[in-house]
PyMOL Python script that loads the backbone (N, CA, C, O; Angstrom):
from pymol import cmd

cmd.read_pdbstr("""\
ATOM      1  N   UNK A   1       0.842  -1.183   0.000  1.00  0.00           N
ATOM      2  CA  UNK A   1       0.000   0.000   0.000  1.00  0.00           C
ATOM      3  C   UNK A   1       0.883   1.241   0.000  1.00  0.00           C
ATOM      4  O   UNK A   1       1.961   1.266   0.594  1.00  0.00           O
ATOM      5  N   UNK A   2       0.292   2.473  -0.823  1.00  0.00           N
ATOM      6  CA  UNK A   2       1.232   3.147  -0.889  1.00  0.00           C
ATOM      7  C   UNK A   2       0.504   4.924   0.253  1.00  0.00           C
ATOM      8  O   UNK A   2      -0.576   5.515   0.265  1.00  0.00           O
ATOM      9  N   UNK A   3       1.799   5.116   0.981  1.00  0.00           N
ATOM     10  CA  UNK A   3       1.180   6.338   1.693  1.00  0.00           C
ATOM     11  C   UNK A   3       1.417   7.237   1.042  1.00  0.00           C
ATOM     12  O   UNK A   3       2.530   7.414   0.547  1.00  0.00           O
ATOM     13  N   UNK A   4      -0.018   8.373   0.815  1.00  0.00           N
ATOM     14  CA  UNK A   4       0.153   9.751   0.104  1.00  0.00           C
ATOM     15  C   UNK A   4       0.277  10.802   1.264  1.00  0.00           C
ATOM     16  O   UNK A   4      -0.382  10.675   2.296  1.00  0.00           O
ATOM     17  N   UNK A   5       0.812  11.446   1.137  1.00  0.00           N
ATOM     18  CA  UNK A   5       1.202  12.723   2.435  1.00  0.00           C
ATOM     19  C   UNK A   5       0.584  14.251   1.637  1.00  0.00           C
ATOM     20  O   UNK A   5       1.164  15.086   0.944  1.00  0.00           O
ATOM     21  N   UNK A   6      -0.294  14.181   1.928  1.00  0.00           N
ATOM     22  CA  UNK A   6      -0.957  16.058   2.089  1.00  0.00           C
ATOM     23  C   UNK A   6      -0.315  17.336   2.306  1.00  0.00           C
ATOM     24  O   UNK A   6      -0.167  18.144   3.223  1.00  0.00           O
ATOM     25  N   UNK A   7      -0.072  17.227   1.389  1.00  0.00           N
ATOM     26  CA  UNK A   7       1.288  18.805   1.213  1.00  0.00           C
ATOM     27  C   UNK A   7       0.394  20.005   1.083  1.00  0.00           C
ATOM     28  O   UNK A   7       0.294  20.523  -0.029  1.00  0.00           O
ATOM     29  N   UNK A   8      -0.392  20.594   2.298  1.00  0.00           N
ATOM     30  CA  UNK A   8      -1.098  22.017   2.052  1.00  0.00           C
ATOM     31  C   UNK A   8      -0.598  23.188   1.541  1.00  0.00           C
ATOM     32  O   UNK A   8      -1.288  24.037   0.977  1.00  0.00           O
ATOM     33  N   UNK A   9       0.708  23.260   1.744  1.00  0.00           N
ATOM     34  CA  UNK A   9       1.548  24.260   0.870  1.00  0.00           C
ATOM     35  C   UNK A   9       1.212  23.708  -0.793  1.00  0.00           C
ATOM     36  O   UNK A   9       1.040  24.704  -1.495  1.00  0.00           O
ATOM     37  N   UNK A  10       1.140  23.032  -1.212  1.00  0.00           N
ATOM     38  CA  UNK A  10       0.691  23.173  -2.827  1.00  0.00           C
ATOM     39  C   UNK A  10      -0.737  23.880  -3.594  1.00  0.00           C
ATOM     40  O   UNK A  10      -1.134  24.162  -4.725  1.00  0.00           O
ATOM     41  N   UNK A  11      -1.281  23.963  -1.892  1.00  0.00           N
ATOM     42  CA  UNK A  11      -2.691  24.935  -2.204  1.00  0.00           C
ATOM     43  C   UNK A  11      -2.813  26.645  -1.792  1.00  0.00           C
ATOM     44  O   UNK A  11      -3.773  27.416  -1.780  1.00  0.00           O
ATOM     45  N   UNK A  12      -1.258  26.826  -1.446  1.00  0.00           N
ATOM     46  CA  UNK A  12      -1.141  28.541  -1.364  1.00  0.00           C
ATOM     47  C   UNK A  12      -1.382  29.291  -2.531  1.00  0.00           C
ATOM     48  O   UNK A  12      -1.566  30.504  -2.431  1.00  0.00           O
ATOM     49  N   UNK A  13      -1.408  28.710  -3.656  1.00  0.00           N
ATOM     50  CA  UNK A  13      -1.827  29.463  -4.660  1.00  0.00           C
ATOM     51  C   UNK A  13      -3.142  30.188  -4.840  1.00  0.00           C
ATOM     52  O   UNK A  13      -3.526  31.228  -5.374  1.00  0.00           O
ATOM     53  N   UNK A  14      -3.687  29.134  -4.126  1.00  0.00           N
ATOM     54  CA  UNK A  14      -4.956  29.467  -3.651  1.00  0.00           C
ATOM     55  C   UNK A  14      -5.819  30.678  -2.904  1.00  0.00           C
ATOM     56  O   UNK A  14      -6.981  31.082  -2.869  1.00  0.00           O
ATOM     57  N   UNK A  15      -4.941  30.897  -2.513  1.00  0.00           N
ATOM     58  CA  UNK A  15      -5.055  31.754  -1.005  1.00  0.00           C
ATOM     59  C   UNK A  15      -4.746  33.351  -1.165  1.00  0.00           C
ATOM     60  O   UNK A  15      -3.645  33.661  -1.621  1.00  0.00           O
ATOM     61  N   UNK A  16      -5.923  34.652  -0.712  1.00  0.00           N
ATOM     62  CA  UNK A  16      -6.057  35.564  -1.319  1.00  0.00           C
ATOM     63  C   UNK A  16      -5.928  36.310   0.156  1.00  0.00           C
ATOM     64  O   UNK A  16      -6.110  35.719   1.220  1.00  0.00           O
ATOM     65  N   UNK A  17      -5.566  37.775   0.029  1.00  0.00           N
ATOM     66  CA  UNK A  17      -5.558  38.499   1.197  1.00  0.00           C
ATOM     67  C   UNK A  17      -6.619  39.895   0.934  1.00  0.00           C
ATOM     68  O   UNK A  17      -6.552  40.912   0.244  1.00  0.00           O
ATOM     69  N   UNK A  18      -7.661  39.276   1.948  1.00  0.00           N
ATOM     70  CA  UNK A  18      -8.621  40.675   1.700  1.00  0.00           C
ATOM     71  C   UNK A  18      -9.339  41.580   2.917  1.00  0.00           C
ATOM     72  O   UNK A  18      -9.818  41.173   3.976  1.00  0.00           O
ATOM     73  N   UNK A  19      -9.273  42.564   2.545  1.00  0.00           N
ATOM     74  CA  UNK A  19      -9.123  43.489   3.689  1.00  0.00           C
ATOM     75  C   UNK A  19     -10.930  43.345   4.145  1.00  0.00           C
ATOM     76  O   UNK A  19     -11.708  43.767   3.290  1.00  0.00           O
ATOM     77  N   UNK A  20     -11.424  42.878   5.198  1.00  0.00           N
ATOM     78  CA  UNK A  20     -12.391  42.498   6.216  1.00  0.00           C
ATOM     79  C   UNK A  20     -12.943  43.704   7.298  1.00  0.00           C
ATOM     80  O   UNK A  20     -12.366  43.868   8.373  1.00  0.00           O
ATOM     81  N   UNK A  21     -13.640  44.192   7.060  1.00  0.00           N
ATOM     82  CA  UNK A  21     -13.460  46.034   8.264  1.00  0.00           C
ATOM     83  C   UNK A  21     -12.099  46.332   7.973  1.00  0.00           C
ATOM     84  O   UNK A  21     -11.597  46.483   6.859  1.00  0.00           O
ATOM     85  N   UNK A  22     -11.572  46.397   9.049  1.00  0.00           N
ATOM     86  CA  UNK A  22     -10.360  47.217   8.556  1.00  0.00           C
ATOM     87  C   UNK A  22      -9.180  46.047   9.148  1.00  0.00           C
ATOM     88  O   UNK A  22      -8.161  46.445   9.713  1.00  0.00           O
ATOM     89  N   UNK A  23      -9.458  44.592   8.943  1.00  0.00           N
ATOM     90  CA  UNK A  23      -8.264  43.791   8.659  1.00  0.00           C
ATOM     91  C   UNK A  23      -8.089  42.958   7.248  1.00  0.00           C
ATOM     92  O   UNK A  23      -8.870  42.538   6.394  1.00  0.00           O
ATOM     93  N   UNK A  24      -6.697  42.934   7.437  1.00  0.00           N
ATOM     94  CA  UNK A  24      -6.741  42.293   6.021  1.00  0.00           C
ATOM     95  C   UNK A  24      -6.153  40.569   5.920  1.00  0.00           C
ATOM     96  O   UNK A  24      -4.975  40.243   6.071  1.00  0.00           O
ATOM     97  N   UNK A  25      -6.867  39.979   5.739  1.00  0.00           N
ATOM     98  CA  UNK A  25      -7.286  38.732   6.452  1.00  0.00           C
ATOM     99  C   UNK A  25      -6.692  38.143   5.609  1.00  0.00           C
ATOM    100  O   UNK A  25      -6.306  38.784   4.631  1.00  0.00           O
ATOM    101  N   UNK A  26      -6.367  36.456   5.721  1.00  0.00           N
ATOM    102  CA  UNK A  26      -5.969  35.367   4.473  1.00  0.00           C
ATOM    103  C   UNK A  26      -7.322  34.629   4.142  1.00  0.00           C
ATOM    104  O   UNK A  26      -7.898  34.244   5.160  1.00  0.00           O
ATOM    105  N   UNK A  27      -7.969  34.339   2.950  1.00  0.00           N
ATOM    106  CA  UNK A  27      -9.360  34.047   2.622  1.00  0.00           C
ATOM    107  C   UNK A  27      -9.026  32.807   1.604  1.00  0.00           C
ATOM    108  O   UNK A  27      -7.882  32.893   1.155  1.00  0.00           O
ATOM    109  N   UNK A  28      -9.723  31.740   1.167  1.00  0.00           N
ATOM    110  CA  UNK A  28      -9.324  30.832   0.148  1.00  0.00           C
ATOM    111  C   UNK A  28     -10.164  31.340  -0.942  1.00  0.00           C
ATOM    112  O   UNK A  28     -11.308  31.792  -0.891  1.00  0.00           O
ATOM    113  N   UNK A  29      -9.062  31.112  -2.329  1.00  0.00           N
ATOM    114  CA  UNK A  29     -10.328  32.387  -3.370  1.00  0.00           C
ATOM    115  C   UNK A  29     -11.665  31.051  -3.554  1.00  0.00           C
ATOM    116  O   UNK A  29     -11.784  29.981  -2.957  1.00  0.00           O
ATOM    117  N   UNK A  30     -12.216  31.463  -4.252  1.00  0.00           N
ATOM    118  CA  UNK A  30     -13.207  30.928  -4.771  1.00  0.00           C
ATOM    119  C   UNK A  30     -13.645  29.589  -5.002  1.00  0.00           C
ATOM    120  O   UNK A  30     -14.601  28.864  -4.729  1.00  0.00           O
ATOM    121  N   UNK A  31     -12.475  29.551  -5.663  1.00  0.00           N
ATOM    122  CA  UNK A  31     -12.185  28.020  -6.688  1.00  0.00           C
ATOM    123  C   UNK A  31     -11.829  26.916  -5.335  1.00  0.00           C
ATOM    124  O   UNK A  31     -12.311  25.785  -5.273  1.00  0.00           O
ATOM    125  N   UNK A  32     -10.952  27.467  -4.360  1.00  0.00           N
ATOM    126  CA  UNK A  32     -10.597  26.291  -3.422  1.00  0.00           C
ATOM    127  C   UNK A  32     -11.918  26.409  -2.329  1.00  0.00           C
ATOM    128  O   UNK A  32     -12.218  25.392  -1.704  1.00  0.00           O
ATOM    129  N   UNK A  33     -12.572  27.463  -2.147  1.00  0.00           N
ATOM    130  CA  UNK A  33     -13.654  27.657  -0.717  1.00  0.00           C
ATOM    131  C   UNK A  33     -14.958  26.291  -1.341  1.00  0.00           C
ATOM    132  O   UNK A  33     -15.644  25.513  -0.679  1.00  0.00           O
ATOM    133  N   UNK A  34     -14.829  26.539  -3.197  1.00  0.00           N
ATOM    134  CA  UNK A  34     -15.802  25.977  -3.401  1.00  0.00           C
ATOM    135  C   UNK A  34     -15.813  24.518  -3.564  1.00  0.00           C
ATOM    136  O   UNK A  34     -16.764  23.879  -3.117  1.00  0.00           O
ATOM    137  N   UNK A  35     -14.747  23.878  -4.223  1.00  0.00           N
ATOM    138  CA  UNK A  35     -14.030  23.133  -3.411  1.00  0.00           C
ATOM    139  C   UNK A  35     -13.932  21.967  -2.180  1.00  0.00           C
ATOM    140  O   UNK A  35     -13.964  20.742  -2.297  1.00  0.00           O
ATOM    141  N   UNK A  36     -13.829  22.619  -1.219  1.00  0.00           N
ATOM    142  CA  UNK A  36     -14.030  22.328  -0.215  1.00  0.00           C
ATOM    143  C   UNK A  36     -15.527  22.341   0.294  1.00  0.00           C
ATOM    144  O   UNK A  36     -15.843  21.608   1.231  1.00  0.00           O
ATOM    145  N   UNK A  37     -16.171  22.919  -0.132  1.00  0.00           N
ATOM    146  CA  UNK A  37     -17.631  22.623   0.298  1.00  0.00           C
ATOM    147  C   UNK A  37     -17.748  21.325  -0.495  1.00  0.00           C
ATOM    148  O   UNK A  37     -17.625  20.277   0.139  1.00  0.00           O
ATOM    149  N   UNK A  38     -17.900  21.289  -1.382  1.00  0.00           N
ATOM    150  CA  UNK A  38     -17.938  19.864  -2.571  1.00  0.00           C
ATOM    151  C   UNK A  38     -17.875  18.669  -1.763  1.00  0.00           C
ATOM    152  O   UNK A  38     -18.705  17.776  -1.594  1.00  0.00           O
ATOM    153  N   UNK A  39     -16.420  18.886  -1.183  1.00  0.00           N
ATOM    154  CA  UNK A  39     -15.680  17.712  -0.489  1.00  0.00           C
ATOM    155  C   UNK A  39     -16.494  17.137   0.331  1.00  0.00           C
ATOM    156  O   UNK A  39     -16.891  15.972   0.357  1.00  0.00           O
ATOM    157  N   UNK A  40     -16.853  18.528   1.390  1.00  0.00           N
ATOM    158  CA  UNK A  40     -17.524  18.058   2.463  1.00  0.00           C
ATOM    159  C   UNK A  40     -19.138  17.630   2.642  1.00  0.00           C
ATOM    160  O   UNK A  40     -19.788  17.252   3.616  1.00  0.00           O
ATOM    161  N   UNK A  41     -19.490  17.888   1.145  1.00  0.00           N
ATOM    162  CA  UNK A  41     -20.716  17.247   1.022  1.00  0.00           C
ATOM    163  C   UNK A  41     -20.973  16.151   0.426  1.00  0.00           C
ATOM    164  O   UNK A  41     -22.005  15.492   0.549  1.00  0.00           O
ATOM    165  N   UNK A  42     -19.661  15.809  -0.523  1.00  0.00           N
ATOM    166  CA  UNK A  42     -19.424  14.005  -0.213  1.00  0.00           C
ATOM    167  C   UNK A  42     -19.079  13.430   0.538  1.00  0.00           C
ATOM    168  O   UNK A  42     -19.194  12.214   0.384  1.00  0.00           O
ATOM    169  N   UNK A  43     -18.469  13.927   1.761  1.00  0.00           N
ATOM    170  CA  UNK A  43     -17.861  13.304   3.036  1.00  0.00           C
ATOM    171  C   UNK A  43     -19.572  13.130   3.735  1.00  0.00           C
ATOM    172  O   UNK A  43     -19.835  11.996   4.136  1.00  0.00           O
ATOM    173  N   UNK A  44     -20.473  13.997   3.849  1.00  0.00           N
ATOM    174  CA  UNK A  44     -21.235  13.463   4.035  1.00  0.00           C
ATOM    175  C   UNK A  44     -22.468  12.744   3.620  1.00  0.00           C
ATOM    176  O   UNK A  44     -23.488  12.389   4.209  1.00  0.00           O
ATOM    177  N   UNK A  45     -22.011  12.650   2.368  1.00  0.00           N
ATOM    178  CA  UNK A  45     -22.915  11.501   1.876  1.00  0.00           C
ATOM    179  C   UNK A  45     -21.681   9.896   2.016  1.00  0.00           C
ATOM    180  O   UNK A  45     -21.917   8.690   1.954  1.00  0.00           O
ATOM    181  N   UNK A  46     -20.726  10.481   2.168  1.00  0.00           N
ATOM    182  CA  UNK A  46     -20.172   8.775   2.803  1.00  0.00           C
ATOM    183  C   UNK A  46     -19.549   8.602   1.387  1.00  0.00           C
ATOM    184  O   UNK A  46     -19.325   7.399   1.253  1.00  0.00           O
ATOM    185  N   UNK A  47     -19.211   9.219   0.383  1.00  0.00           N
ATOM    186  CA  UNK A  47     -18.861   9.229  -0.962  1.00  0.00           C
ATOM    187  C   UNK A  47     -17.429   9.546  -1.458  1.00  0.00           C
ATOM    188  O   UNK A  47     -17.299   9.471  -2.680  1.00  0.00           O
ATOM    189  N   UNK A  48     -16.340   9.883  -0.753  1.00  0.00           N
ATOM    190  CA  UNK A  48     -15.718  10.610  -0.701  1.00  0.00           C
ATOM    191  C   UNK A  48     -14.331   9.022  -0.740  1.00  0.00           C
ATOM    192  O   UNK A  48     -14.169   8.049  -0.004  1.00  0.00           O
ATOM    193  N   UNK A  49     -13.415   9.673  -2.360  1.00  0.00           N
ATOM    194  CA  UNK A  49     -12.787   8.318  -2.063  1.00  0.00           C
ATOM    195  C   UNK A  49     -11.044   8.506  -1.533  1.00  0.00           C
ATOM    196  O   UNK A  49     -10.812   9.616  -1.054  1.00  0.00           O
ATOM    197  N   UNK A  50     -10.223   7.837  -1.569  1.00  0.00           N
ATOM    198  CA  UNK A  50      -9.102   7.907  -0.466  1.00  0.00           C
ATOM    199  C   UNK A  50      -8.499   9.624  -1.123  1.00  0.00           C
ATOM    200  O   UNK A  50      -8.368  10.630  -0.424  1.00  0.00           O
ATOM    201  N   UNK A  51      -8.261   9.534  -2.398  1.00  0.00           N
ATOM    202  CA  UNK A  51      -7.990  10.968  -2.495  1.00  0.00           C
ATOM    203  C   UNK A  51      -8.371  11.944  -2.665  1.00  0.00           C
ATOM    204  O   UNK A  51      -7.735  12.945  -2.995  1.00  0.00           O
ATOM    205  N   UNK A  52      -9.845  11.797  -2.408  1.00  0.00           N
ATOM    206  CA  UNK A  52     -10.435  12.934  -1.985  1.00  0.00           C
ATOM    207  C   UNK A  52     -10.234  13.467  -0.087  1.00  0.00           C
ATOM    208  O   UNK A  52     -10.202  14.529   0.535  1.00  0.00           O
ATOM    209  N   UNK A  53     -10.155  12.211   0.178  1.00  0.00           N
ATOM    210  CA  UNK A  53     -10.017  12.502   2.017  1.00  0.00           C
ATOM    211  C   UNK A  53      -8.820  13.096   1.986  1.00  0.00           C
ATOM    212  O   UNK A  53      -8.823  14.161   2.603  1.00  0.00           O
ATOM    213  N   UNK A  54      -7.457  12.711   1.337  1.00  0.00           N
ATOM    214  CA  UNK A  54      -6.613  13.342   1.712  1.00  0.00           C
ATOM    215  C   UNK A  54      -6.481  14.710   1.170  1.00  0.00           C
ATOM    216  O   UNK A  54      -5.713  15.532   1.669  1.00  0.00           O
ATOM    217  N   UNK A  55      -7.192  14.939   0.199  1.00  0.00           N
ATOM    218  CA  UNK A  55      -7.231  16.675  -0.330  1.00  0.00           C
ATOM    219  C   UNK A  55      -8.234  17.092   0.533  1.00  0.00           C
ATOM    220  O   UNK A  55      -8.032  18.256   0.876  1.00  0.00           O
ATOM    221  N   UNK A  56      -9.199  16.629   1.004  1.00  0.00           N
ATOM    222  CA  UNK A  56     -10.041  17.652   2.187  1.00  0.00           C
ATOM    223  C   UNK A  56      -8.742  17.733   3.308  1.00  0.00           C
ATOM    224  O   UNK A  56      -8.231  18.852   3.364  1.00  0.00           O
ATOM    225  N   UNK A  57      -8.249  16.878   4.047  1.00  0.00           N
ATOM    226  CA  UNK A  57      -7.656  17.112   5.106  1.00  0.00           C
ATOM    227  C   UNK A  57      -6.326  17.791   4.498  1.00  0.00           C
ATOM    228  O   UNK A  57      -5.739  18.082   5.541  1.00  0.00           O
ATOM    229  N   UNK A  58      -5.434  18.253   3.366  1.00  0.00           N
ATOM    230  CA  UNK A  58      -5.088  19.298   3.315  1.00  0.00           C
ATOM    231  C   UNK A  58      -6.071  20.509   3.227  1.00  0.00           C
ATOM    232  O   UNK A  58      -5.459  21.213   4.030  1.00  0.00           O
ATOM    233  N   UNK A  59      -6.583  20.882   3.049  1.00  0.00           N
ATOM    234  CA  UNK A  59      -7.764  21.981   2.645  1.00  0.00           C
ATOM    235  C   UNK A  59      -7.862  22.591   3.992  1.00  0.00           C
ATOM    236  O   UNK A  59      -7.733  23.749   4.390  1.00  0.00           O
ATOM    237  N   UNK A  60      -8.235  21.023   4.803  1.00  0.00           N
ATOM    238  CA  UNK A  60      -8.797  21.290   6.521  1.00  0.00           C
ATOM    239  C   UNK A  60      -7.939  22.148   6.469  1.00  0.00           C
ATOM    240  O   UNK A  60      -8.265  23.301   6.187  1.00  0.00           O
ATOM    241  N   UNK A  61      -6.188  21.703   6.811  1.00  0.00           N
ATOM    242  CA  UNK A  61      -5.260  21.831   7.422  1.00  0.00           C
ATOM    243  C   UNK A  61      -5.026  23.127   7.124  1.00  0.00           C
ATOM    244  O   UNK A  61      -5.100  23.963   8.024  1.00  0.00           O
ATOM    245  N   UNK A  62      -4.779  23.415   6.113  1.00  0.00           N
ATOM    246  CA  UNK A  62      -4.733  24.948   5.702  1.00  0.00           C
ATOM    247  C   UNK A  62      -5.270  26.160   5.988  1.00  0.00           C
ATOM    248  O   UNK A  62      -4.798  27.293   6.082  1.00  0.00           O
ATOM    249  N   UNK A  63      -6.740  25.523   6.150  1.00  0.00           N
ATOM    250  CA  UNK A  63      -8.261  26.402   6.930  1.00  0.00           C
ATOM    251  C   UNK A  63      -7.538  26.505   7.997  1.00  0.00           C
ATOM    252  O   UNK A  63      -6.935  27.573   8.105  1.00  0.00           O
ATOM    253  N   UNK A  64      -7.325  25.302   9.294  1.00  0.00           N
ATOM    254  CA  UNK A  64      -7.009  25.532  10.242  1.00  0.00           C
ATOM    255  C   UNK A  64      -5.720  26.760  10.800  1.00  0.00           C
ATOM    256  O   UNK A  64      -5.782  27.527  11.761  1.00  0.00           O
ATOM    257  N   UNK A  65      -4.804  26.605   9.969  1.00  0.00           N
ATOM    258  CA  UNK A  65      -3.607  27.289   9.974  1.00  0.00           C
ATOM    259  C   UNK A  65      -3.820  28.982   9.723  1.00  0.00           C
ATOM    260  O   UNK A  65      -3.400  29.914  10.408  1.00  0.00           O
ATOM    261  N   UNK A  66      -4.616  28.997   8.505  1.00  0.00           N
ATOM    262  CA  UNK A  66      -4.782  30.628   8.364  1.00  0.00           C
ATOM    263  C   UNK A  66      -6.363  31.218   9.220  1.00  0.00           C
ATOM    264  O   UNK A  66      -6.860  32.275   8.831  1.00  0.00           O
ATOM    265  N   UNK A  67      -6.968  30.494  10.264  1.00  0.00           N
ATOM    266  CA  UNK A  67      -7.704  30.549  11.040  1.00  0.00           C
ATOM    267  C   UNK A  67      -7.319  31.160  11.995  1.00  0.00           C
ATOM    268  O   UNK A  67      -7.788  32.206  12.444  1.00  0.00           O
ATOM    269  N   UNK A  68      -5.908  30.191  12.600  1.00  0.00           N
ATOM    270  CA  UNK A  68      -5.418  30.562  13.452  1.00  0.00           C
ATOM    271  C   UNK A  68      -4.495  32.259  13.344  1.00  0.00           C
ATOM    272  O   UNK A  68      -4.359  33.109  14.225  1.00  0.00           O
ATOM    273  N   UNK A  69      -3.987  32.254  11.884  1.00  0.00           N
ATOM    274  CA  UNK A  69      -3.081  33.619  11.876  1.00  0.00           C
ATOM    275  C   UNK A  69      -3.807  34.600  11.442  1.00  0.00           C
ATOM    276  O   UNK A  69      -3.511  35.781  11.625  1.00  0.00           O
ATOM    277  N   UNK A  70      -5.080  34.100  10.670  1.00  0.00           N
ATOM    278  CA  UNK A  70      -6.316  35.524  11.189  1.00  0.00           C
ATOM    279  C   UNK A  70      -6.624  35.589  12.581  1.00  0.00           C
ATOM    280  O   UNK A  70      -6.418  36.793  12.732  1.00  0.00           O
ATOM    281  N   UNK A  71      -6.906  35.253  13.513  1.00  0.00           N
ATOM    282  CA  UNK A  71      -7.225  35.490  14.711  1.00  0.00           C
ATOM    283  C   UNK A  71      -5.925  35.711  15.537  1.00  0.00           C
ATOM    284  O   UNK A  71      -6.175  36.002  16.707  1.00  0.00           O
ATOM    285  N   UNK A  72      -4.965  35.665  15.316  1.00  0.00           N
ATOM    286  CA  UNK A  72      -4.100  36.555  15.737  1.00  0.00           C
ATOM    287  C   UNK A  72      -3.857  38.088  15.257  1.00  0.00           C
ATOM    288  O   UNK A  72      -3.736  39.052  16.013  1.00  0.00           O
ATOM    289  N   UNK A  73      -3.815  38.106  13.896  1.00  0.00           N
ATOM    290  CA  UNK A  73      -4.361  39.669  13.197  1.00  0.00           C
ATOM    291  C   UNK A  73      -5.137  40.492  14.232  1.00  0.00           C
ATOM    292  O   UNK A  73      -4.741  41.364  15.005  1.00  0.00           O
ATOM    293  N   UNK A  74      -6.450  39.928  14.014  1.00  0.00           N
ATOM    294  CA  UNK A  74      -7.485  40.824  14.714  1.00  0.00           C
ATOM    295  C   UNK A  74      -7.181  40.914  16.161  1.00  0.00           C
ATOM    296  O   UNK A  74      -7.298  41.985  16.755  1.00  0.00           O
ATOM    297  N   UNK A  75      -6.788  39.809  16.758  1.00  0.00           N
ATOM    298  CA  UNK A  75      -6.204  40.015  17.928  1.00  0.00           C
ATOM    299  C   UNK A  75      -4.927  41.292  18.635  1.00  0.00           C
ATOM    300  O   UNK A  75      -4.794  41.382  19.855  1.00  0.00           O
ATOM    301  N   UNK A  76      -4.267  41.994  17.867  1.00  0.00           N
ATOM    302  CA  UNK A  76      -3.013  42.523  17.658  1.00  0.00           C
ATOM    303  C   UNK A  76      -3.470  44.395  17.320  1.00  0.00           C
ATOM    304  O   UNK A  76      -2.844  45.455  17.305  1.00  0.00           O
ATOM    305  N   UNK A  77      -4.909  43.965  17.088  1.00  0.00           N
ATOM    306  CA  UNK A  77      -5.604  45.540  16.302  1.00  0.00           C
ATOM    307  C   UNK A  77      -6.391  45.497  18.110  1.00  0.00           C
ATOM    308  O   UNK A  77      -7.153  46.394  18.473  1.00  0.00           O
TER     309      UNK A  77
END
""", "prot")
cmd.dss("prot")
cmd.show_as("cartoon", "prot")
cmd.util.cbc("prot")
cmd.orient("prot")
């Protein structure tokens, strides 16, 4: 069996900076937000096959990461 490893850095291309009130936040453009909804609505229909799980859980991972360094932003204002 072969292990695939989820490299979320290959989805920074992705990734747009837009000013929110008056911060300017990291946002996923379009193409990846939409994307990821997709994913997660075959994840819950139970549909979702091995490489799709591992491109949601980069996606997650990425969400999670610029989650966290937006809420430090706003935190800092």
């Amino acid at each position: 069996m072969t292990t695939v490893i989820a490299k979320p850095s290959s989805l920074l291309g992705n990734i747009r900076v837009e000013k929110v009130d008056k911060f300017q936040l990291f946002k996923f453009n379009d193409e990846l937000q939409k994307r990821m909804e997709e994913l997660l609505e075959r994840k819950k229909a139970d549909l979702l096959t091995l490489e799709e799980v591992i491109e949601l859980e980069s996606i997650g991972e990425l969400d999670r990461i610029f989650t966290h360094i937006n809420a430090m932003l706003v935190a800092e204002k």
